[in-house]
C-alpha positions as a Python dict, from the first residue, in 0.01 Angstrom:
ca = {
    (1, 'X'): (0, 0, 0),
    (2, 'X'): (73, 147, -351),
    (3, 'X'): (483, 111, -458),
    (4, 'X'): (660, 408, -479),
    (5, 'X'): (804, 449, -826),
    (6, 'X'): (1151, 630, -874),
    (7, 'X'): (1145, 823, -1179),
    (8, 'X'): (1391, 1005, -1308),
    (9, 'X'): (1341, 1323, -1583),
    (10, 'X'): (1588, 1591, -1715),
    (11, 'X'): (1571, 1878, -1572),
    (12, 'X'): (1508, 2073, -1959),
    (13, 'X'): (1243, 1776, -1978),
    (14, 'X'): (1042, 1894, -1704),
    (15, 'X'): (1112, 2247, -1799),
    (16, 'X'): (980, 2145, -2151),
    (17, 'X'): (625, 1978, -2010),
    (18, 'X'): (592, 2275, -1759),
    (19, 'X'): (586, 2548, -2057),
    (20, 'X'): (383, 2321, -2324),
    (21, 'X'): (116, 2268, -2001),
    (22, 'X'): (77, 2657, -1968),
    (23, 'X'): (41, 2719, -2315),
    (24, 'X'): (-207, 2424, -2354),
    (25, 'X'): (-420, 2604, -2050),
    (26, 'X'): (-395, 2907, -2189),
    (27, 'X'): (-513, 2817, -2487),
    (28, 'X'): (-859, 2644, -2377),
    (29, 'X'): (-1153, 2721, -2168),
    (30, 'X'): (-993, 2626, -1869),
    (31, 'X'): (-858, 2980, -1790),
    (32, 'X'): (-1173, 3111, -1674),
    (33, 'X'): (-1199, 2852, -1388),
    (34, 'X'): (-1089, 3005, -1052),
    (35, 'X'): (-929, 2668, -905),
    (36, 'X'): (-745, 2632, -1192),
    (37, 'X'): (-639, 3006, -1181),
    (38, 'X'): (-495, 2974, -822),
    (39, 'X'): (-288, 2639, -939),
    (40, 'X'): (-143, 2799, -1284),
    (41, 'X'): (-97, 3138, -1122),
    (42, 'X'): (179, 3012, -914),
    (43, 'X'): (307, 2766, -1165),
    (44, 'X'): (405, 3016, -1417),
    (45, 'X'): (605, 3247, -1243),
    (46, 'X'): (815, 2951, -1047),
    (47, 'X'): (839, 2759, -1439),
    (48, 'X'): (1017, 3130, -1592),
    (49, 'X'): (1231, 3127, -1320),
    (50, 'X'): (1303, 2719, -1368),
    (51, 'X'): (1382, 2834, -1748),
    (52, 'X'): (1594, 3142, -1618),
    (53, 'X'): (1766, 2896, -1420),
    (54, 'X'): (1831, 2636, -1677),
    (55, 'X'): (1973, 2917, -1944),
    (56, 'X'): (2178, 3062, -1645),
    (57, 'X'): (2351, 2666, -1614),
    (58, 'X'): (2380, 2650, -1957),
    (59, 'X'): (2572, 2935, -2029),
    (60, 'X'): (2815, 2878, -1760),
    (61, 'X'): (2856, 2547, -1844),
    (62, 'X'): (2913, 2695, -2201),
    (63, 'X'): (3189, 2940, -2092),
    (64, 'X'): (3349, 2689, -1871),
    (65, 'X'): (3449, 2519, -2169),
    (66, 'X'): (3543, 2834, -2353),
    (67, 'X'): (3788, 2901, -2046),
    (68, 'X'): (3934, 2556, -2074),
    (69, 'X'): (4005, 2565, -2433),
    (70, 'X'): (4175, 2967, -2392),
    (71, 'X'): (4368, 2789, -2111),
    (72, 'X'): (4531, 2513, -2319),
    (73, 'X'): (4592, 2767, -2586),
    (74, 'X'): (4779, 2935, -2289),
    (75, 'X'): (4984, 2690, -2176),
    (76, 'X'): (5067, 2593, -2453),
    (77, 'X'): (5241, 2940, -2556),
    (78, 'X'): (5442, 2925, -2212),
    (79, 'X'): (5564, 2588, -2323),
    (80, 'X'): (5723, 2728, -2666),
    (81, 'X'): (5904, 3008, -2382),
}
């Protein structure tokens, strides 16, 4: 029996190796092969909506913070009232 590794990868890591993939098969022969068609025909659609995804977090995350630091400036006007 082969041991089961646990690996663990960022999530913009695997979004990273997902997009350089695709644009190392679509830069080779390997395009023209039918298997290879069916595999990276459903990979790229599901990898720009991983990226979507990823942007999506990341700009909430951004605003979140954006919030919190308007909020402090908030309270800290009803404190001087």
């Amino acid at each position: 029996m082969i041991p089961l590794l646990m690996v663990t990868s960022r999530v913009t890591e695997v979004d990273g190796t997902t997009t350089q993939v695709i644009k190392g098969y679509d830069a080779t022969t390997l395009n023209t092969d039918p298997n290879m068609e069916l595999i990276f025909g459903e990979l790229k659609p599901l990898s720009s909506l991983f990226s979507a995804a990823i942007k999506r977090m990341k700009d909430k995350s951004e605003a979140k913070a954006f919030d919190e630091i308007r909020d402090r400036k908030l309270d800290g006007v009803y404190y001087l009232c």
